[in-house]
C-alpha positions as CSV (number, residue, x, y, z in Angstrom):
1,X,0.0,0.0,0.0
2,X,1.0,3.2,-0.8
3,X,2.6,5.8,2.3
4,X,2.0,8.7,0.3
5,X,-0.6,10.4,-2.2
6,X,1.1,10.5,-6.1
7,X,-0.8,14.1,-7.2
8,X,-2.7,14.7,-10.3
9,X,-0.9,18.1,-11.1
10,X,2.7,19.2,-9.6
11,X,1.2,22.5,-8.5
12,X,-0.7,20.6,-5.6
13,X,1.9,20.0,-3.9
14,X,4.1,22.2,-1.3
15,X,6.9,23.7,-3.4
16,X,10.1,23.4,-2.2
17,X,11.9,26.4,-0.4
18,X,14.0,27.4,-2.4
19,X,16.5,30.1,0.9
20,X,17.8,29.8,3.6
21,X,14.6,30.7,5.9
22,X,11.4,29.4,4.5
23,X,7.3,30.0,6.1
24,X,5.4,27.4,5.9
25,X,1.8,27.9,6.9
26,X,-0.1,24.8,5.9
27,X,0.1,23.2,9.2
28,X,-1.6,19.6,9.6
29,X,-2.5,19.8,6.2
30,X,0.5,18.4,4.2
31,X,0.9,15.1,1.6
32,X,-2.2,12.9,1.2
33,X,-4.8,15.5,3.7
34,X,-3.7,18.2,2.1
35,X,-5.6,16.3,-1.2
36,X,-8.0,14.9,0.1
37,X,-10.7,16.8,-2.3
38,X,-8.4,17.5,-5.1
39,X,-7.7,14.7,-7.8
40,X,-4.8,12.3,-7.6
41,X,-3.3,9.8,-9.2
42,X,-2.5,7.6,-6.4
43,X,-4.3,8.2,-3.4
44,X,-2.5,7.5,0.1
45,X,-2.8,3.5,1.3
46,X,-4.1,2.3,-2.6
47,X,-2.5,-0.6,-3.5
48,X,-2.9,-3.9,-6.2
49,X,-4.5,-7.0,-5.8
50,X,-5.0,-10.1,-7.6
51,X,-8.3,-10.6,-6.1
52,X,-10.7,-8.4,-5.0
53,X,-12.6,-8.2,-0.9
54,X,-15.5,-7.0,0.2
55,X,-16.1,-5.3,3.5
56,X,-19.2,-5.0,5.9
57,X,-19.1,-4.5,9.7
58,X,-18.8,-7.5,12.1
59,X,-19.0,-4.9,15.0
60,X,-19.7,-1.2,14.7
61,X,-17.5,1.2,16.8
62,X,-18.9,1.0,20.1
63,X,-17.3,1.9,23.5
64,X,-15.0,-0.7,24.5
65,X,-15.1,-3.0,27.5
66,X,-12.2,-3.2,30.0
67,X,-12.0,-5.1,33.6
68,X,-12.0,-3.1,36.7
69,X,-10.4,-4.1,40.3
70,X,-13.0,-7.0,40.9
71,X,-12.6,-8.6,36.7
72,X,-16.1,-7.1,35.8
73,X,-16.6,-5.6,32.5
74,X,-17.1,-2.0,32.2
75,X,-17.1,0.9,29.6
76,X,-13.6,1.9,28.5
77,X,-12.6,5.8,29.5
78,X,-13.0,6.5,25.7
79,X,-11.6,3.8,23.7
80,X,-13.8,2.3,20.8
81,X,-13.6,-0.9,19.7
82,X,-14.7,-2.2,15.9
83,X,-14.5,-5.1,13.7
84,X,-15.1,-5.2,10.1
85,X,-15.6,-8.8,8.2
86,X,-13.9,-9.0,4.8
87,X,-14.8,-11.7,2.1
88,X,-12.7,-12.4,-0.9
89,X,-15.1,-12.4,-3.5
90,X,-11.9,-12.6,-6.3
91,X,-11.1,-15.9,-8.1
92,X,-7.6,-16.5,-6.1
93,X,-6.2,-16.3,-2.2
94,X,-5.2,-13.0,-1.4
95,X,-5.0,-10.7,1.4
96,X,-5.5,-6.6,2.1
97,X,-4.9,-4.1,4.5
98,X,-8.3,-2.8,6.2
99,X,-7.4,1.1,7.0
100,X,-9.9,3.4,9.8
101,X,-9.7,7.0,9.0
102,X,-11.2,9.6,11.5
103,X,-13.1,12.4,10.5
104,X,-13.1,15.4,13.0
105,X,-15.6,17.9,14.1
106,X,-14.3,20.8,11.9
107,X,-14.3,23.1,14.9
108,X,-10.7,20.9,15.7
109,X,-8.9,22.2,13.0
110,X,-7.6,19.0,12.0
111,X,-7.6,17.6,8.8
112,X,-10.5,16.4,7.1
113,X,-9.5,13.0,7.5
114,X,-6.4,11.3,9.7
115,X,-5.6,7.2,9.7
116,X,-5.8,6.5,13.4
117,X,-6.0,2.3,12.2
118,X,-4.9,-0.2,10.5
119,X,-4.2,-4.0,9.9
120,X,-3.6,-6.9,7.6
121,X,-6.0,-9.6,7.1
122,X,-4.9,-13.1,7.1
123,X,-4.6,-14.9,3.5
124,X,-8.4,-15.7,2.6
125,X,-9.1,-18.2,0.1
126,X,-11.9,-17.6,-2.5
127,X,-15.3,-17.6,-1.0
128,X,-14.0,-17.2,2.8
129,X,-13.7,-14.5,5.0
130,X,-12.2,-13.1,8.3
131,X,-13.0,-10.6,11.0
132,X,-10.2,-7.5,11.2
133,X,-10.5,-5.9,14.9
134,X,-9.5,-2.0,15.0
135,X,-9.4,0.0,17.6
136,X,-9.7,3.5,18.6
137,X,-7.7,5.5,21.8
138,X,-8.2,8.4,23.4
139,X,-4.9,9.6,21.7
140,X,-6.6,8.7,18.1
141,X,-9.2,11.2,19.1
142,X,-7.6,13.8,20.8
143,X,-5.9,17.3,19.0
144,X,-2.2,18.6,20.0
145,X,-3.1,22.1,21.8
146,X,0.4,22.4,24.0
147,X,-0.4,18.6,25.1
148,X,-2.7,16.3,24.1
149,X,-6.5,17.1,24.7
150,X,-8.8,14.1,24.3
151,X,-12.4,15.6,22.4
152,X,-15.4,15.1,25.0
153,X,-18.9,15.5,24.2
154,X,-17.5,15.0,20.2
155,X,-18.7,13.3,17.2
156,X,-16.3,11.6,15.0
157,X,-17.2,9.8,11.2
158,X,-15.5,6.6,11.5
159,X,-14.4,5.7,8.0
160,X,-12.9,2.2,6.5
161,X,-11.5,1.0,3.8
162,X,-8.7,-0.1,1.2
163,X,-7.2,3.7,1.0
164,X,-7.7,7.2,1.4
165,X,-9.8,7.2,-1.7
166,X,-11.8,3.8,-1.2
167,X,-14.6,3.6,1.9
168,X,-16.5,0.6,2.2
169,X,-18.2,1.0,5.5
170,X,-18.6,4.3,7.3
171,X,-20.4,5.1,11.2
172,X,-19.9,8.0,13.5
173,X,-19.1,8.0,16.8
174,X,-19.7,10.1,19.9
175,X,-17.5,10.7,23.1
């Protein structure tokens, strides 16, 4: 899969500086989020296959459960738990990388969309399928403002697919 975004045009990309003292003012949004509604040739975490998956949630994003002092299940402190189920509905065994993007409440300032997620499924024969478990910290939802500060009382889109480009099942989430 690819690490970067390969641009449609060389002028939508940050030119390089050129002296000794350069101003950049585009912040967080650099490479693939700074394209994310411009066209591209690539977009960030595409990739080939010889087969082709399909994806549907096993498990929405829901509030995780931990164990507290006496072993009994309770809600995580803002961690979210999801599983997606992906089917190879190609001709040959393959395997993919299931990506989770997170959308921000604009009022953040971060990007449109960040990859908080990610993980390789297994090889899966033609016809088959398996469960890929992501997860979701309060780090992954949380904004740099001179330390990290985890989002309360927040909604999220929860967005995941095959690259930056390529969503196959989306949800929101709330803090």
């Amino acid at each position: 899969k690819l690490p970067l975004t390969l641009p449609a045009f060389e002028n939508d990309v940050v030119a390089p500086c050129p002296g000794h003292e350069c101003h950049y003012s585009e912040g967080l949004h650099v490479g693939w989020r700074n394209l994310i509604d411009k066209p591209v040739n690539f977009p960030f975490g595409w990739g080939l296959s010889y087969t082709t998956f399909s994806f549907e949630w096993a498990g929405r994003p829901a509030a995780a459960q931990t164990a507290n002092a006496a072993g009994e299940k309770t809600a995580g402190g803002g961690l979210f738990e999801m599983s997606v189920l992906v089917g190879n509905i190609g001709a040959v065994v393959g395997t993919t990388v299931v990506q989770c993007y997170v959308a921000f409440p604009r009022f953040s300032g971060e990007p449109k969309l960040v990859l908080r997620d990610f993980a390789r499924t297994p090889l899966i024969k033609p016809g088959e399928s398996a469960v890929v478990n992501l997860e979701l910290t309060e780090r992954d939802l949380s904004i740099w403002d001179n330390g990290w500060k985890f989002l309360r009382n927040a909604t999220f889109g929860v967005h995941i697919g095959s690259s930056s480009r390529e969503f196959h099942v989306s949800d929101q989430l709330s803090t």
